[in-house]
N, C-alpha and C positions, 0 to 999 in steps of 0.2 A: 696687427702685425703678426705677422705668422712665427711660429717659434720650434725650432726645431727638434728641441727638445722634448716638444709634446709628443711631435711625430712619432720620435726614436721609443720612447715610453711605452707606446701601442705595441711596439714589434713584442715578437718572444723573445723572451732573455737567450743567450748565446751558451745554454747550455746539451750535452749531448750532442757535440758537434760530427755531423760525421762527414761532413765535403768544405770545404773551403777553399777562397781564390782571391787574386789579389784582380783589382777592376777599378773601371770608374764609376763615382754616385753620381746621379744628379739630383739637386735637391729645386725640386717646382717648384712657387708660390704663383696664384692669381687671381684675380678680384671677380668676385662672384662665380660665372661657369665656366668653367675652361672650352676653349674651344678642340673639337674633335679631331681636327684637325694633328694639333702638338700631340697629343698620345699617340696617334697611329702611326705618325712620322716616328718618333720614338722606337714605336713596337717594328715596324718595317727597319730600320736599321740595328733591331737586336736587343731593344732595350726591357730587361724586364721587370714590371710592375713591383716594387718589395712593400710597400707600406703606404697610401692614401686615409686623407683625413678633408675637412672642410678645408679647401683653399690652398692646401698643399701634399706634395708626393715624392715619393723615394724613389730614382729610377737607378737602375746597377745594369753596368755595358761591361764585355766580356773582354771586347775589345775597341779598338781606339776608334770605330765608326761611328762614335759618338760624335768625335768633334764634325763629322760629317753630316751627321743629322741635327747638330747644333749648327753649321752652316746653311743647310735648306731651312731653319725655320728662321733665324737670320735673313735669308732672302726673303721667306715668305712674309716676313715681318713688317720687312720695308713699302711693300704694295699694300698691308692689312694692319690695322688695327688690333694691336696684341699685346695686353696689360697680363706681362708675363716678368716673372723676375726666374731667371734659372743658375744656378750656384753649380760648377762642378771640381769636386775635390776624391783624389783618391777614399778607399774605403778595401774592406773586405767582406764579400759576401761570405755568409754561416748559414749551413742548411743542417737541421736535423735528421735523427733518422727517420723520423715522419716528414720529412718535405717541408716543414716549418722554417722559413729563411727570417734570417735577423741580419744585422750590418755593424759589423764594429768600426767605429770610425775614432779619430785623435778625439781629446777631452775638449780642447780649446775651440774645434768645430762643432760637438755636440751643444755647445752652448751660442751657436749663433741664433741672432735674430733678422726677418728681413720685410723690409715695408716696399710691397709692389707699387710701381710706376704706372702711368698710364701708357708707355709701349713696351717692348722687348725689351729687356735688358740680360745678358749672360755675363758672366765672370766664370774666372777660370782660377784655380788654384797654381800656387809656382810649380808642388812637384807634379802636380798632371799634365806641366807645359814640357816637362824634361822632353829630352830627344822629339818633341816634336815639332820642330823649326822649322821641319822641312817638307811642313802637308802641303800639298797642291792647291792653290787658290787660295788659302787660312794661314795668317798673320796675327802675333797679337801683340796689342797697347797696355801700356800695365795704366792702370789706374785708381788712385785711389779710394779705399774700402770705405763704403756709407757705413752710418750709424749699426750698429749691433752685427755686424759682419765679423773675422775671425783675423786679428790684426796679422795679416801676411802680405806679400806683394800680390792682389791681384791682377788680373788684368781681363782685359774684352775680344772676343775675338774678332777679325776683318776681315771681312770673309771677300769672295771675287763674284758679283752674280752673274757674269758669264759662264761660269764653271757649273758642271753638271752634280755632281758632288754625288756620284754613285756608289752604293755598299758595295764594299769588297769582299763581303760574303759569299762563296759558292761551294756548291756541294757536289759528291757524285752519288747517285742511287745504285745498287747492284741487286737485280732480282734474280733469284737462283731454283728454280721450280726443284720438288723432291721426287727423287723415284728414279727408272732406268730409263730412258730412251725407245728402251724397246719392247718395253710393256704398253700392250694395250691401250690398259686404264690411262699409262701418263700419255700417250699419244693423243685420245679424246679427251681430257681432262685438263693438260696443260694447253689446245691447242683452244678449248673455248676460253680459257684462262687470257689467253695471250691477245688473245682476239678484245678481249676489251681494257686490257691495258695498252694495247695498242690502239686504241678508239681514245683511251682518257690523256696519252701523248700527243694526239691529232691535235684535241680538244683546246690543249693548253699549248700547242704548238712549244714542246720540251722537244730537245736533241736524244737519239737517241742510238744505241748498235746491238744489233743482235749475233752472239757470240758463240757457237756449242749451244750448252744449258741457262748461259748466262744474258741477261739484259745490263744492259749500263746506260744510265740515264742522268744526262747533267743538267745539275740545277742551278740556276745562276741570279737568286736573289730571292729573300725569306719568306717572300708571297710566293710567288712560285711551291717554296718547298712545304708551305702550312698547306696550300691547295692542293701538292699530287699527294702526301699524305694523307690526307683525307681522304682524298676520293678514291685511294689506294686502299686506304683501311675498310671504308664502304663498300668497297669492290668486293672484300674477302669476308663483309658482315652474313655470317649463315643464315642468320631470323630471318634479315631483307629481302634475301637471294634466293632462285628456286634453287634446289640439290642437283648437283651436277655440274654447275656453270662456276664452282670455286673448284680451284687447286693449291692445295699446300705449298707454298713459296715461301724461300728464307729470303728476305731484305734489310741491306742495310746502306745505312747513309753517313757517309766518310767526309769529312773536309778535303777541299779540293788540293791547298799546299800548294804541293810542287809534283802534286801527281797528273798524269797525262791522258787524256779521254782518248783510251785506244782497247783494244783486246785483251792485253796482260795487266789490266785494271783491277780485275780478282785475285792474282797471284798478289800485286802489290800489297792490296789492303793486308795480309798476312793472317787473316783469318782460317781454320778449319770447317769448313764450311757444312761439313757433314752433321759437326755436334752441334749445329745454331739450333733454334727455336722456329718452327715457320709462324707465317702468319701475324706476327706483329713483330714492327721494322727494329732489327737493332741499330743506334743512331748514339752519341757520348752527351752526357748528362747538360755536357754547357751547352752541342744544340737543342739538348730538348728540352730546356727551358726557355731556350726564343720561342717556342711552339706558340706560346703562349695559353688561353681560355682555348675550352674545346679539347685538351688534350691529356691523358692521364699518363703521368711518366710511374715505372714499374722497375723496381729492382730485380738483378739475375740471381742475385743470394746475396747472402750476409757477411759483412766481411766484419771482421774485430777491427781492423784498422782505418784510418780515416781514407776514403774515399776518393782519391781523384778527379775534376770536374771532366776531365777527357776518357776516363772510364768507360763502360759501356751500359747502358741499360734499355729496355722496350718502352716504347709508347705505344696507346691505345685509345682511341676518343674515349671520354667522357659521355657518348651515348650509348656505346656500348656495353652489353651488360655487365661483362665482365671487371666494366670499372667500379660497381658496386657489389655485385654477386659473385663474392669472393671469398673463400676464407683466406682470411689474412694470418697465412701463415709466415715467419723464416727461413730460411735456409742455410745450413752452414757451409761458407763459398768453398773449404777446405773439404769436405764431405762430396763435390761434384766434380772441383777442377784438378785434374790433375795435372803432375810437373814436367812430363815430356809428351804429351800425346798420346803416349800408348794405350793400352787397354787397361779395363781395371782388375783390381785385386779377385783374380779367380774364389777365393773364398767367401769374401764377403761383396765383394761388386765396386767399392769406394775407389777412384781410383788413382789415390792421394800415393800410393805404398803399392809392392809389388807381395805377392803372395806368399816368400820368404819371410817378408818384413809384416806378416797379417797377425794382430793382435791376437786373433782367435786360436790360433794355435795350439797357443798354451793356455788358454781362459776355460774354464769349468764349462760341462752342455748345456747346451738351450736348456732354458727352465719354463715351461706355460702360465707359471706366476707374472712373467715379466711383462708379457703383454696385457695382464690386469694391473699391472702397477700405472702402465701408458695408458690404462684407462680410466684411471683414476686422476689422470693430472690434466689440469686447467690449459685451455690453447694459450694463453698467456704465455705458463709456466714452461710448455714446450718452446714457445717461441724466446723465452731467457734460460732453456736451459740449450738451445744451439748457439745463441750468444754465447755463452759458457765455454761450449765446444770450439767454438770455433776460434776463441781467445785461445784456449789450451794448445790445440795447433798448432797455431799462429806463432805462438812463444815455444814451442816443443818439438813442433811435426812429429815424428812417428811415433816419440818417445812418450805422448803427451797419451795414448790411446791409454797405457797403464794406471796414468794417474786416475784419469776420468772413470775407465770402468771400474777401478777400487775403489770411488766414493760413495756415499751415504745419501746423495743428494739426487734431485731430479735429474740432471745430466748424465749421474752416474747410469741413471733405469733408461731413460731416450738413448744414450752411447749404446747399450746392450739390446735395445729393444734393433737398431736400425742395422747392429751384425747381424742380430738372429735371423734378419730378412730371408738372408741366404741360408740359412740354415741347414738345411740337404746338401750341401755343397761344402762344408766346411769339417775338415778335419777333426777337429773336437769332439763334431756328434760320431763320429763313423762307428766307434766299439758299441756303440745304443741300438746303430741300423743292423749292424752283425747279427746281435746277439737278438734283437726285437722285430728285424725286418719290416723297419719303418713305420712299425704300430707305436702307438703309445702307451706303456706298460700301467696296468693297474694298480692302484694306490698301494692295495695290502697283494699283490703278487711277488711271489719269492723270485728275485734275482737269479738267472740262470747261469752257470757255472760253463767259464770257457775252456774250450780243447785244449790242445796241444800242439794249434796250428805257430808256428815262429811269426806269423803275419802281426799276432799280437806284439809282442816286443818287438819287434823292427815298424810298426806302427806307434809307437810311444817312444822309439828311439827319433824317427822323422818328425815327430809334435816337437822336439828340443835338439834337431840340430840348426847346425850355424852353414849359413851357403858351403864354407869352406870345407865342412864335412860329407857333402852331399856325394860328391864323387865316391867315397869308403864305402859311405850306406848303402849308393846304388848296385855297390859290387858284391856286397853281404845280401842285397834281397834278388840279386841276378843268381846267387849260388843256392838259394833259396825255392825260389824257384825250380832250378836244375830238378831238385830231389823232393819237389812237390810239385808235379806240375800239375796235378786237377784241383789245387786249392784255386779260386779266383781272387781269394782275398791278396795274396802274393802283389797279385796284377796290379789291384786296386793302390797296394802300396807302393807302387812302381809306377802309379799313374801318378801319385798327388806330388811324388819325389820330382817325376817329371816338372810336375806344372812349376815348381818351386826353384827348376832352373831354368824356367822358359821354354821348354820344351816343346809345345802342344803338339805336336805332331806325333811322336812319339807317346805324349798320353793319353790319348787318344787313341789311338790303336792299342794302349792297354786295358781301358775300361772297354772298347770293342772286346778284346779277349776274355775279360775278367765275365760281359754279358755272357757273352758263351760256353762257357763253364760254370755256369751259376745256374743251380736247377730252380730256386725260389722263384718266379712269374714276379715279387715284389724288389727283388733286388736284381734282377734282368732288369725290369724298368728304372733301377735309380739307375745303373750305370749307364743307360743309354741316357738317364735324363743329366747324369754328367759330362755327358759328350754332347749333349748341348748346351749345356753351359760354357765348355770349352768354344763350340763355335758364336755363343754370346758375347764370349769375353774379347774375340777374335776379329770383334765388328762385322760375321759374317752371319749378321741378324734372320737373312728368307732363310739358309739354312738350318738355323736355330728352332726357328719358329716351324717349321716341318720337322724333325727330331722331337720338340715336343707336344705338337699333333701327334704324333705317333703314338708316346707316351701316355698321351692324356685317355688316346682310345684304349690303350689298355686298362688304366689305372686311373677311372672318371673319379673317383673318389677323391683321388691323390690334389688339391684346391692348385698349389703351389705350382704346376707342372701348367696351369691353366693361368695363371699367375706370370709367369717368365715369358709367356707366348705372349701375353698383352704387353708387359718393358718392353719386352722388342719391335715391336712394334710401334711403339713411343720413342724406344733408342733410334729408330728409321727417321721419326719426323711425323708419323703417321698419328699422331694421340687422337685428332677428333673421331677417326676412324674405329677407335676400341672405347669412346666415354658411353654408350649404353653398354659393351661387356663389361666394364668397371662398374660401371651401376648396379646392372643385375648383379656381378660377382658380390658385389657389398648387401645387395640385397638378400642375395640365399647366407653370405656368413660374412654377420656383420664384425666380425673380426677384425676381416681386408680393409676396412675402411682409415684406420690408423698405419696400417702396413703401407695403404698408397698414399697415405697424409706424410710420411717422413722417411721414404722413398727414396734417397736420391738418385737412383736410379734414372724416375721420373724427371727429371731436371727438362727435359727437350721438351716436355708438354704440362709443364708444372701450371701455366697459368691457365691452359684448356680447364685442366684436370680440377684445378681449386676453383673454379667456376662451373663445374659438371657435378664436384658432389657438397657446391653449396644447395640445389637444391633439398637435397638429403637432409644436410646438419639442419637447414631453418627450417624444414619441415620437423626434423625432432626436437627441437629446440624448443619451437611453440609448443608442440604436446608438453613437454618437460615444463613448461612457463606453466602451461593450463595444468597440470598435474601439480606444480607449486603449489598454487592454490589448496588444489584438494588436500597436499598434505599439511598446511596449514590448517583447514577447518580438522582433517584428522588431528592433528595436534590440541585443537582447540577442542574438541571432543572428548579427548582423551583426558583433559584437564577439568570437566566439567564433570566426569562421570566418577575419577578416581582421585584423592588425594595426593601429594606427593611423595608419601613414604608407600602406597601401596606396593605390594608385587605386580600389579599388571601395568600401575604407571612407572615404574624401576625398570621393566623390560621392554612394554611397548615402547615407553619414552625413550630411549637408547635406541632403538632400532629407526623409529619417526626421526630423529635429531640426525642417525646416521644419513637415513636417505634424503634429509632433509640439505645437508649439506651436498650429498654428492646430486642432487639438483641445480649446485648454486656452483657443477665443474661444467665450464665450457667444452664438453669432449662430448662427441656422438654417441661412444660408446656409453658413458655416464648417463648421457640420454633414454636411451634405449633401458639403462639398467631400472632408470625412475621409473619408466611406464612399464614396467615388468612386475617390479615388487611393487608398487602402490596398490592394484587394486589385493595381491596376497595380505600385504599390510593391513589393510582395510576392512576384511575379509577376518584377520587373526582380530581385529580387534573389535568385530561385532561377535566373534564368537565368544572371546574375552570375556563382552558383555552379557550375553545371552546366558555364558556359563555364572560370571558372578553374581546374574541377579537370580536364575535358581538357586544360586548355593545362599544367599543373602533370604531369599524367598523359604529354604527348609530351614536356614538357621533361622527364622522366626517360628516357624513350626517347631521343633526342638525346643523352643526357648516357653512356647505355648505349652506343650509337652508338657513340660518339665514344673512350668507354675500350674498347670492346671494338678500335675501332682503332689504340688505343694499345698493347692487347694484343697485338695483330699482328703489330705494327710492331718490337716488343721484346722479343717469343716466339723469335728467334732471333738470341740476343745468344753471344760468344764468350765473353765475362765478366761470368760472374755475379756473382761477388764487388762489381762496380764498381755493383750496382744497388741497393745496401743503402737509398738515400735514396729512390728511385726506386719500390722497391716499396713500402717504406712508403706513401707517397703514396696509388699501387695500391691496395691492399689497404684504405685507411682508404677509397678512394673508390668501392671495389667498395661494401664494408661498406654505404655510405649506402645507395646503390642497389639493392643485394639486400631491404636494408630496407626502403625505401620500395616495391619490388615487391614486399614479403607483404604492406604494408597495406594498407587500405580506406579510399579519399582521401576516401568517401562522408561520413566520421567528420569533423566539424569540429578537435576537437585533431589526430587524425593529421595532415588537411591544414594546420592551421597549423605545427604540429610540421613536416612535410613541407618547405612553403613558409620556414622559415625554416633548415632546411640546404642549401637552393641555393645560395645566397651561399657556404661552405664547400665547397660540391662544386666551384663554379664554377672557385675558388682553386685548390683540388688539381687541376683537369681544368688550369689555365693553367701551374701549376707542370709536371704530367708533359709538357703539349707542350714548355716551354723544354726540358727534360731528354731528352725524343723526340728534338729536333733533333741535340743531341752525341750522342745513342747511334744514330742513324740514321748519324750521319756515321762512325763508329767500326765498327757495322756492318755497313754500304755498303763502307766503305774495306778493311774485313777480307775481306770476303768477295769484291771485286774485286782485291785482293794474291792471295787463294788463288785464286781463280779464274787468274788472270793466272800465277801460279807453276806452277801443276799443268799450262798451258798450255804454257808454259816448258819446264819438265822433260823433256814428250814432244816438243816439238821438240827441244831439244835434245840429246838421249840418241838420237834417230835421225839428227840432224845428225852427231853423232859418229860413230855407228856406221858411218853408211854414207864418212865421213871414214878412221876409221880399217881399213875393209876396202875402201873403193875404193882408196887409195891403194897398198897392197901388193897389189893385186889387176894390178892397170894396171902397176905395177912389172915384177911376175915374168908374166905371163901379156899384157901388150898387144899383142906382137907376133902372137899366134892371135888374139888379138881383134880384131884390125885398128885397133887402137888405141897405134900405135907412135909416132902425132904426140903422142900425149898423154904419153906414154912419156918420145920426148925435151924434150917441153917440162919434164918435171918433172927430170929432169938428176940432178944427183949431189942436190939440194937437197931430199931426201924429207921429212927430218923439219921443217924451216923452213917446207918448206908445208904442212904438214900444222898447223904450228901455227896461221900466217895463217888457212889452211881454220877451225880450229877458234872463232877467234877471228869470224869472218862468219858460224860458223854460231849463235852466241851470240847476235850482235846479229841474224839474221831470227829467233829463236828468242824474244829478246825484243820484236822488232816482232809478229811472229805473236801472243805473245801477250796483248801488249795489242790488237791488232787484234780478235782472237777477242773477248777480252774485252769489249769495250766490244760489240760486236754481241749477245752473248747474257748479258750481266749479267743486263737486266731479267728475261727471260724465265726466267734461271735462281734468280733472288731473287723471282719471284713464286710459282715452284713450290716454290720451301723454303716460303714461307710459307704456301701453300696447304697444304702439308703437314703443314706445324704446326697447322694450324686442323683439318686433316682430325682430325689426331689428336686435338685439345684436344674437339673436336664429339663424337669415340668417346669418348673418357673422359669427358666428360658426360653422355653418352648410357648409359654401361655404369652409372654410379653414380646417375644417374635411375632406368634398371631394378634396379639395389638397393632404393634407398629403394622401388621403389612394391610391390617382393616382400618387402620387409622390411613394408610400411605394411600386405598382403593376409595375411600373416604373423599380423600385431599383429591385423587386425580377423577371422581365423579361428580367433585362440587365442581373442576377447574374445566370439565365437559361442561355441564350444565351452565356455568359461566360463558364462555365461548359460544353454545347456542345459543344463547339469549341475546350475546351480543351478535351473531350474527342473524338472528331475528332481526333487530333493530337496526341493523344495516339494510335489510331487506326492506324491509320496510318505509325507510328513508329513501332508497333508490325509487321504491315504488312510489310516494309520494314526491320526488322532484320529476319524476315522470311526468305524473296526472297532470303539474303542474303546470308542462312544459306541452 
């Protein structure tokens, strides 16, 4: 038993509604496979598909040709075999803003149940019987509701099968080719054009009238109109077709009503036919979803408010590329349509507001930060912050431009980013252009100081007046003029006074003046390039577009001038015409690429154009994906070679995290910035590495240094026993170091490994100096005692000696010596002075030898140590030449190993040989 409940479950929930209609459902049930037959009848009288599951299906009619095509299968029922049960009961169709359709229907219906028959059977709800008593052929019996049905009066329909039971469905086509008549191009271009839409109406035998520029082609039943659509949309596919054989034609397709298949069929529809889109049909939402499969329905822009199903919007096959190769951008509806037709806001282009009423006005000048702001935001983010926009309108209109560009948020940087488009053209900048003539001034350059031209203040007085002032103003810079006439800036402010009371005509011939009295070559060209904006804004596009030709030859540099030639040429109808100068423009400065991403300008070739530079984004996008990667393994690098609190992981890591994110912003530009800085990035941080591991690599040398001077200094201690702590130290600090000199810093863990026993080494190096100190003093001190003693000793062991034999000498023998005064001065009293003597020769014997001492300590404490180094150097050296005769040793036994075994290979072969 089918249930319908289940059904309704599978739809999306009914939230973010943005179209809704009141309709009929039909709810299917049938045993095993339905036959093909019921669907296509369905689809041919308009029914579209909402929701299929096993055994059952949701069908939603727009209008009441339902009970029509519930009459045909009724007939066809009664000839055929057809275990069909079909339920129909009002409902409302729910379409999201993604095209996701749901159905809200009463509670007490969601909970029906139905068990199929072995033929036909249909029921009708009461109020989907209201007012229709009086269908031709179709009658209905009420009868009453089977098991698990929705307790209300049903009833069955009784249908006539003599009655034909035709859809009342019909449409008109209006093809409208773009261009003049008496151009060339359109004369061979529209004529092979026409040549085979006149072949594909032959084909399909369709009515048809050829009108001026206009075709009109009635369509008169839903096959018909899936078939010349198609073959309509093929007809204009570029990939399929040689070049040449398409012309740009706007088409659209109208309900037929009450309107009349005659020549004033264009005027009726009440379209502007100038500002359409060519090349894919405008057609309203509820035909284009009879389209059915096959066909991709396309929004004109974005509206904040719900949606209309008679609206208007484009289809396009589903095989065409452009049904996937697309950026899927927004648009804000309020940003393109404007409220009487006219032209748009001379300053900024939008042409919601009139140039009086232009926000820019009074708003601070273009800033070059703001287009890096728009480069930094997510397609997403731009596609919710024109939602934004376009709500704010919607509730505000002109008043709303204030709120949005004084906000904080993404809407606020996209609202500024899509006035700055026009930016040469807007009063705001004009004091910047004066004074800088269109260059952009240098960061740390001193602002240049204005004359004493009146142009300035009667320029600042027109930024803030009110229309009603404008007449005073004009009168104050006419007498201004008078008594300055070779100023052109005068002009200039009598040109923008103009535009701001509709003027153009008049200002225009002033910025013509203003060129003329302007000796700068750069401001000659803005104001002739604002008198083509004037014929831009004028809808007098070839004009335009020659003015700045003219411009660009002067001023190739100047992008913007090369920039407007291409809109207008888009504003014509003409976009496929300029997507390779769009291209390349984006390719020399990829700047423009954001500027024709939120364009509204662009509106007339919005979908060309979002399908010309998707090749672009998904080409940098992949790079960007593929550069993901690398800055992940850079990430993962970076974490393996340095700890977390390093300096080079604090700053690489910050910069990797930044680009890591702006990798993860859906924006071309973002794109581009990845593949730019990553390989720098990359680059900074092998040098990073290169640098920390020499400074990692001297600070062991240093550290070698430093113990080996510690070894020095305490290679010739008296007591060893007192060094037990001391060497420890040593020995763990050698240890580090011998270690860290057999590895290879080049290895991220050795060097982190490495990098994090400094700290420990540092410790033991601070600890042996405190300890260096007491044993330097100990020693020092030892070794200037024995110095000082052995000094000693030989004085005074000669002191004595010549004490104790001069005295007996002088004694017994002074008299032959001539030394008899010495004689008697020494008297009976030999041995007393002898002691005296002995006792003076102690103390010059201790003066001598700390005298000596202190003169040759150093010199005798640098040659012990030298000595000890000498040695320490030999015993390195001798057990060096071990190891390397031990190492020639090892690698002549591991030869002679090797030849042996390969002897015995040889050998072995030799002997499976003989064998063989």
């Amino acid at each position: 038993m089918a249930q319908l409940s289940q059904l309704l479950s599978r739809l999306p929930e009914g939230k973010d509604v943005h179209m809704s209609t009141m309709g009929h459902v039909l709810w299917v049930c049938w045993h095993n496979n339905l036959t093909p037959a019921v669907s296509q009848t369905l689809l041919n009288y308009g029914g579209m598909l909402v929701g299929e599951e096993h055994e059952q299906a949701l069908w939603f009619f727009f209008t009441d040709d339902v009970f029509l095509a519930l009459a045909r299968l009724m007939v066809w029922g009664n000839f055929n075999e057809l275990a069909v049960s079909i339920e129909l009961f009002p409902g409302r169709l729910q379409l999201s803003s993604k095209r996701t359709a749901s159905l809200s229907l009463d509670g007490a219906l969601q909970a029906q149940q139905m068990l199929v028959r072995d033929s036909l059977e249909v029921w009708v709800h009461p109020k989907s019987r209201e007012g229709r008593s009086a269908l031709p052929g179709i009658s209905f019996e009420s009868r009453p509701a089977r098991q698990g049905m929705a307790s209300v009066d049903w009833a069955t329909p009784v249908v006539d099968v003599r009655m034909p039971y035709s859809s009342t469905q019909t449409w008109f086509a209006i093809l409208h080719p773009l261009g003049s008549p008496l151009d060339k191009a359109f004369q061979s271009g529209w004529s092979a054009m026409f040549k085979r839409i006149e072949a594909l109406l032959q084909k399909h035998k369709i009515k048809s009238i050829v009108h001026e520029t206009f075709v009109m082609v009635s369509v008169d039943n839903l096959l018909m109109l899936r078939t010349f659509l198609r073959d309509y949309l093929r007809s204009f596919d570029k990939e399929n077709n040689e070049p040449g054989t398409c012309w740009p034609c706007v088409c659209v397709v109208a309900d037929r009503n009450n309107l009349n298949f005659n020549t004033d069929l264009p005027k009726k529809i009440g379209l502007q036919w100038d500002n359409l889109m060519p090349d894919f049909p405008y057609i309203s939402y509820r035909n284009a979803y009879l389209l059915g499969d096959g066909f991709t329905v396309r929004d004109l822009r974005f509206t904040g408010d719900q949606t209309s199903m008679d609206s208007w919007c484009n289809v396009l096959l589903d095989e065409n590329s452009i049904s996937v190769r697309s950026i899927p951008l927004l648009m804000a509806g309020h940003l393109t349509a404007g409220s009487s037709g006219a032209g748009g806001c001379f300053y900024c282009g939008i042409p919601s507001h009139t140039a009086a009423e232009c926000p820019t006005r009074t708003y601070f000048p273009s800033r070059p930060e703001t287009w890096e702001e728009v480069a930094s935001l997510d397609l997403e983010n731009i596609n919710d912050a024109f939602r934004h926009i376009e709500m704010v309108l919607g509730q505000k209109g002109a008043d709303g431009y204030e709120e949005l560009l004084e906000g904080k948020d993404d809407a606020a940087v996209l609202m500024q980013a899509v006035l700055d488009i026009n930016g040469p053209s807007q009063l705001r900048n004009v004091p910047r252009h004066w004074l800088y003539r269109l260059r952009e001034p240098d960061p740390d350059e001193e602002k240049p100081t204005r004359d004493d031209s009146p142009a300035w203040d009667l320029l600042d007085q027109l930024s803030r007046a009110t229309p009603d002032e404008l007449p005073d103003l004009d009168k104050k810079v006419a007498q201004s003029i008078t008594r300055h006439q070779r100023d052109p800036r005068l002009r200039m402010v009598r040109a923008f006074l103009f535009i701001q009371r509709n003027d153009f005509s008049h200002a225009s011939a002033c910025f013509r003046e203003a060129a003329s009295l302007t000796p700068a070559p750069t401001l000659q060209a803005w104001n002739e390039y604002l008198q083509a904006r004037l014929s831009e804004e004028q809808g007098q596009y070839g004009t335009a577009i020659e003015q700045y030709a003219q411009v660009w030859r002067v001023m190739p540099q100047w992008r913007d001038v090369q920039y407007r030639g291409i809109v207008c040429r888009v504003k014509m109808g003409f976009a496929e015409q300029v997507l390779e100068q769009i291209t390349k423009l984006v390719r020399e400065d990829p700047s423009y690429f954001n500027r024709v991403l939120i364009d509204p300008a662009l509106e007339r070739g919005r979908l060309l154009i979002l399908s010309s530079l998707y090749d672009l984004w998904a080409e940098a996008k992949k790079n960007a994906e593929e550069e993901r990667v690398k800055i992940n393994a850079m990430e993962a690098r970076l974490n393996d070679w340095f700890p977390a609190d390093h300096p080079v992981q604090l700053n690489l890591g910050r910069k990797i995290h930044t680009l890591e994110a702006l990798s993860n912003i859906n924006n071309y530009l973002a794109f581009l910035q990845v593949l730019e800085q990553r390989p720098l990035l990359e680059k900074e941080l092998e040098e990073s590495i290169e640098r920390e591991v020499e400074e990692l690599r001297n600070r062991y040398k240093y550290y070698l240094d430093v113990l080996q001077e510690i070894r020095d200094e305490a290679s010739w201690f008296p007591f060893p026993s007192v060094l037990r702590d001391f060497s420890s130290d040593f020995n763990e600090s050698a240890g580090i170091i011998n270690w860290a000199f057999a590895c290879n810093f080049n290895e991220a863990e050795t060097f982190k490994r490495a990098q994090s026993t400094t700290p420990r080494i540092n410790e033991l190096l601070r600890n042996l100096k405190k300890r260096l100190k007491f044993l330097r003093m100990v020693r020092d001190g030892t070794l200037f005692g024995l110095t000082m003693v052995k000094t000693f000793i030989w004085v005074e062991i000669v002191g004595l000696l010549l004490c104790f034999l001069g005295v007996p000498i002088v004694v017994f023998w002074g008299d032959s010596l001539h030394l008899g005064w010495l004689k008697n001065l020494l008297g009976e009293n030999q041995w007393s002075i002898q002691k005296v003597l002995a006792v003076i020769i102690t103390i010059i014997a201790i003066g001598v030898g700390a005298l000596r001492t202190t003169l040759v300590f150093d010199r005798k404490r640098e040659k012990l140590l030298e000595q000890a180094r000498e040695q320490r150097e030999k015993a390195q050296q001798m057990r060096l030449e071990r190891i390397r005769r031990q190492r020639v040793a090892e690698a002549e036994k591991a030869r002679r190993i090797q030849q042996a075994e390969n002897e015995r290979e040889v050998r072995r072969q030799l002997k499976e040989r003989s064998k063989n």
